[in-house]
C-alpha positions as a Markdown table, in Angstrom:
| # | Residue | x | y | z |
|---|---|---|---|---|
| 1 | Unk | -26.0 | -65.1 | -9.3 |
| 2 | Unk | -23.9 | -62.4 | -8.1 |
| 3 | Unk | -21.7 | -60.2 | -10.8 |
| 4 | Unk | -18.7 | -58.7 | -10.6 |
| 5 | Unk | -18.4 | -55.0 | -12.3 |
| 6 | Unk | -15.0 | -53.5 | -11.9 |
| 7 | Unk | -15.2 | -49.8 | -13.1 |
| 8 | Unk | -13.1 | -49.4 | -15.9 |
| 9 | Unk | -9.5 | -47.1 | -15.1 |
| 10 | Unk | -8.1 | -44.3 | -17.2 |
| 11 | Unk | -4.3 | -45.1 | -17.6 |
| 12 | Unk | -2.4 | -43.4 | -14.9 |
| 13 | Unk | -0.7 | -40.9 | -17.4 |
| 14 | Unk | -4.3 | -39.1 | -18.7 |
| 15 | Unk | -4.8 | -38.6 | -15.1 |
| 16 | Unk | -1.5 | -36.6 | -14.5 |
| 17 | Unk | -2.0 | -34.8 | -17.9 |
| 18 | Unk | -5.6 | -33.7 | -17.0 |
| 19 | Unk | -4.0 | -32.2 | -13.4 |
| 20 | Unk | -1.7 | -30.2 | -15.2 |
| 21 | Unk | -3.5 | -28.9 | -17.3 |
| 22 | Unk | -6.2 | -27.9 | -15.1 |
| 23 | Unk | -2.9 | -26.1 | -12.9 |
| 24 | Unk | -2.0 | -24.2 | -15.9 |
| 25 | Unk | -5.4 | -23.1 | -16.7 |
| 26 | Unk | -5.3 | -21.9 | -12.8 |
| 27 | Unk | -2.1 | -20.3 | -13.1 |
| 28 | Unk | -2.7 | -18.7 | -16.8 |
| 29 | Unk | -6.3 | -17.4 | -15.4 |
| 30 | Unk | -4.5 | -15.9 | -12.1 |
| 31 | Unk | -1.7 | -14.5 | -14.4 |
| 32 | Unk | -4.2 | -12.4 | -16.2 |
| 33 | Unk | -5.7 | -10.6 | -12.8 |
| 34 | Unk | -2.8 | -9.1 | -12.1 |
| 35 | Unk | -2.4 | -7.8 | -14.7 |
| 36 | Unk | -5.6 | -6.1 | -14.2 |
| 37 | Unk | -4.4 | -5.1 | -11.1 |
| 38 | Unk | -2.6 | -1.7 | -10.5 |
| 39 | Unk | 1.0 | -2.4 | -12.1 |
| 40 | Unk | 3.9 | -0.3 | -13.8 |
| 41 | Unk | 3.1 | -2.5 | -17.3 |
| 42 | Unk | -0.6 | -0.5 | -17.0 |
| 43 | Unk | -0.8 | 2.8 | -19.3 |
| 44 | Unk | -2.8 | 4.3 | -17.2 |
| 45 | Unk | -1.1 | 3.6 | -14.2 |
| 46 | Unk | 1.8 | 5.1 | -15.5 |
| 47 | Unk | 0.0 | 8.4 | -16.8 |
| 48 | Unk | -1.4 | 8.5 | -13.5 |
| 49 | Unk | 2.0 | 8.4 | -12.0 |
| 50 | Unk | 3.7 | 10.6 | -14.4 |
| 51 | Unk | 0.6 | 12.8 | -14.3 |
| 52 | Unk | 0.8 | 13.5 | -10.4 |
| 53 | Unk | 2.4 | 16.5 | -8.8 |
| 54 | Unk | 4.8 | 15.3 | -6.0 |
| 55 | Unk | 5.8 | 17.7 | -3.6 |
| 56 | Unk | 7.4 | 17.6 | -0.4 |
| 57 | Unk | 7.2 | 19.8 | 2.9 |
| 58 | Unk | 7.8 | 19.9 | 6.7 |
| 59 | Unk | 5.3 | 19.9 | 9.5 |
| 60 | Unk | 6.2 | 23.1 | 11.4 |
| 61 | Unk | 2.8 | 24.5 | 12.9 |
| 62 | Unk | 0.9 | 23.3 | 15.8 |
| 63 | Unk | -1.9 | 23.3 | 13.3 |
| 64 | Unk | 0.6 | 20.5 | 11.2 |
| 65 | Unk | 0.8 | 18.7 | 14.3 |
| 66 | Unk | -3.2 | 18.4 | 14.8 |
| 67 | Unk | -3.4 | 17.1 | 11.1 |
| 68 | Unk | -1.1 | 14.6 | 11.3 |
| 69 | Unk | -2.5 | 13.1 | 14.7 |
| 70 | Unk | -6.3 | 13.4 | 13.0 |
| 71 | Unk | -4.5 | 11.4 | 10.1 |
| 72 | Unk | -3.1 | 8.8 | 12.1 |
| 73 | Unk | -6.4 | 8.1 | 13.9 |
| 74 | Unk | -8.1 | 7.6 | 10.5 |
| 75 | Unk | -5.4 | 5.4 | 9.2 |
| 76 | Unk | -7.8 | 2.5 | 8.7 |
| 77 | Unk | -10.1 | 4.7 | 6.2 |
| 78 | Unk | -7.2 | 6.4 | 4.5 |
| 79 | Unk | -5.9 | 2.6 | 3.5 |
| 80 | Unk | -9.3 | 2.0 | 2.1 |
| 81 | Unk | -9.1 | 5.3 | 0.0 |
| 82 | Unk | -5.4 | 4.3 | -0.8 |
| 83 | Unk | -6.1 | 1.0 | -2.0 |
| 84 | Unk | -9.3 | 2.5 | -4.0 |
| 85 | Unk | -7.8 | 5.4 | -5.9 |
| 86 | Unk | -6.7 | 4.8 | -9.5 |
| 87 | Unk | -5.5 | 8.6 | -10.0 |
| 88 | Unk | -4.2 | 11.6 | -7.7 |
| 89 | Unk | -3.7 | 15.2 | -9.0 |
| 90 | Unk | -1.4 | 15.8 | -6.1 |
| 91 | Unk | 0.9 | 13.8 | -3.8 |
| 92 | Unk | 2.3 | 15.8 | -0.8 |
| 93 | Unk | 4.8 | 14.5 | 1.1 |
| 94 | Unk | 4.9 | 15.9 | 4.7 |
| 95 | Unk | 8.0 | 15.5 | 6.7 |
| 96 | Unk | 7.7 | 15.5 | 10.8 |
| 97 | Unk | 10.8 | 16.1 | 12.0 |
| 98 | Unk | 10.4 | 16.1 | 15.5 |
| 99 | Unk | 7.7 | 13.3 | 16.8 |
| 100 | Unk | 5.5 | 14.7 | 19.6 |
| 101 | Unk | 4.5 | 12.9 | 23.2 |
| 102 | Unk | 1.0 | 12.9 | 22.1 |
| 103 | Unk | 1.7 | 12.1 | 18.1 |
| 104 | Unk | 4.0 | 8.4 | 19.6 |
| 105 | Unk | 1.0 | 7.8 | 22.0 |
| 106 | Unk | -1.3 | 8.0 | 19.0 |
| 107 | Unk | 1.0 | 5.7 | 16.9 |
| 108 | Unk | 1.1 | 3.2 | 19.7 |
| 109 | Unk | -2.5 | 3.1 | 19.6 |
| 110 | Unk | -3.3 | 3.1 | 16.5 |
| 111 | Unk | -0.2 | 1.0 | 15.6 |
| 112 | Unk | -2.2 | -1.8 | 13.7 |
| 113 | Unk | -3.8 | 0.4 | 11.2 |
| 114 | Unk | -0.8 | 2.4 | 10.5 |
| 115 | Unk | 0.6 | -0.7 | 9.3 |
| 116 | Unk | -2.2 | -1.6 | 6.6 |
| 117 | Unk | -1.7 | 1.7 | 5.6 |
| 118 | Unk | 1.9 | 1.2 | 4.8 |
| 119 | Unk | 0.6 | -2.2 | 3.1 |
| 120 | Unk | -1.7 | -0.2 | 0.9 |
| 121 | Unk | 0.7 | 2.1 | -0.1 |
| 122 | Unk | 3.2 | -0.8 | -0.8 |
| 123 | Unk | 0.5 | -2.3 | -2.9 |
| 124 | Unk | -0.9 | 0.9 | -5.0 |
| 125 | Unk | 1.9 | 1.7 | -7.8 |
| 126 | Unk | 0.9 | 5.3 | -7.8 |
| 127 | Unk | 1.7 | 5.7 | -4.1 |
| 128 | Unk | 4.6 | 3.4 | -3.8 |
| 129 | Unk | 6.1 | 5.0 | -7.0 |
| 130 | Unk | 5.8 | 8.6 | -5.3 |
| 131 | Unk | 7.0 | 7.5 | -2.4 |
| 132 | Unk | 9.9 | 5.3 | -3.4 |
| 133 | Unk | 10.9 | 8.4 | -5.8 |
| 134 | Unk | 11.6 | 10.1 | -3.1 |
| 135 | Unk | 13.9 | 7.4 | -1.6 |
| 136 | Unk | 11.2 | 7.2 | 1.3 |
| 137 | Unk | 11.4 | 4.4 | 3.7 |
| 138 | Unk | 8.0 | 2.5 | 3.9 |
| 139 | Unk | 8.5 | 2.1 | 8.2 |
| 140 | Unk | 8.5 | 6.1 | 8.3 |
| 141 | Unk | 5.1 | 6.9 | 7.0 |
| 142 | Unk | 3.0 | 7.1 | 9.7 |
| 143 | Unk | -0.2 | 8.7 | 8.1 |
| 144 | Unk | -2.3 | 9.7 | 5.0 |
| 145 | Unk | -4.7 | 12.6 | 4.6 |
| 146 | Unk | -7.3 | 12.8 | 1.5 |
| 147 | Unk | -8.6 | 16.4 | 0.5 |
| 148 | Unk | -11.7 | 16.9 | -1.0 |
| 149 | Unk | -9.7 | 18.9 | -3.9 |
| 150 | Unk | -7.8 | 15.9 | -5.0 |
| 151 | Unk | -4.6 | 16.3 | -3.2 |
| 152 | Unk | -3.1 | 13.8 | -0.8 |
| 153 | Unk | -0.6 | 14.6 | 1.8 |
| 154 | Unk | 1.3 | 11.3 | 3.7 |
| 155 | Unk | 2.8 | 12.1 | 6.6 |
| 156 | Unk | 6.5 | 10.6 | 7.0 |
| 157 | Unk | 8.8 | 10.6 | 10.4 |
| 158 | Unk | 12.0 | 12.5 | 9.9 |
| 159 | Unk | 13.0 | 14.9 | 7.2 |
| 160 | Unk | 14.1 | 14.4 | 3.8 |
| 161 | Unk | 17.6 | 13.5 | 5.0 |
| 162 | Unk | 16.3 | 10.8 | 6.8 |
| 163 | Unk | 13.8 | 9.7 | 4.5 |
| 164 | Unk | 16.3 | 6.3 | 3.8 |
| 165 | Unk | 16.9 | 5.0 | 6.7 |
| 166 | Unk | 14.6 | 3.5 | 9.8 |
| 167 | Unk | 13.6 | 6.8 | 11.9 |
| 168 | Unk | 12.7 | 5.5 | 15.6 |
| 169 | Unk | 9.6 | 6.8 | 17.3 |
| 170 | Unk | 10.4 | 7.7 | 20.8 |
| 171 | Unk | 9.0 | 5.3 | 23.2 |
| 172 | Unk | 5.7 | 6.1 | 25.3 |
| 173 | Unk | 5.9 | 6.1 | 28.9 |
């Protein structure tokens, strides 16, 4: 004798409710990492924006010049340290008015890393405040340095009058 078992069926409409309600679950549980993430609606993040000194300077030396192409080689490392840091005691922003033959064939090569750089720094609200403060154009910072005495310098193409708008880096030959 052979018997037939059908499996009984939840009505289509549970089915639909139980999805969505496993989505907004999802989407509440995602909803509170970020906002354990580094954002402007943190207290702290904001004490550690408002608590940073922000100056600015230009790269004049051929000593400057050395720093910012040992920067841009550890661009990789400083977007690590970027992405890692929850507080600064001091933001300097270094302006590098004139790009060099050797600093353009540095960026060239290191091109890819400069670029998660400026990702970290897009993503860190300490940094990006600091920089967009300073009406600084995420395309013209081409390195970061980190001192052992708390103080971080990022290195931006152009000067301050610059600082808004796209600043080309000469082409290498």
């Amino acid at each position: 004798m052979i018997v037939a078992y059908e499996q009984p069926r939840m009505p289509r409409g549970v089915w639909s409710s139980a999805f969505l309600s496993c989505l907004l679950l999802a989407a509440v549980g995602l909803g509170s990492l970020s906002a354990a993430a580094q954002g402007l609606e943190s207290e702290g993040a904001i004490d550690a924006i408002i608590g940073s000194d922000v100056k600015t300077d230009e790269a004049k030396r051929e000593s400057d010049l050395k720093r910012v192409v040992a920067a841009v080689e550890n661009s990789r490392g400083s977007a690590e340290q970027v992405r890692k840091a929850y507080n600064i005691d001091t933001l300097e922003i270094v302006f590098v008015p004139e790009i060099s033959e050797e600093l353009a064939r540095m960026l060239a090569e290191h091109d890819a890393d400069v670029r998660v750089l400026r990702e970290s720094i897009e993503g860190s609200a300490i940094f990006y405040h600091a920089v967009d403060s300073r009406s600084i154009m995420l395309t013209n910072i081409i390195a970061a340095e980190f001192g052992e005495d708390g103080t971080v310098t990022v290195f931006v193409k152009g000067t301050s009058d610059t600082a808004d708008r796209e600043v080309e880096t000469p082409p290498v030959d």
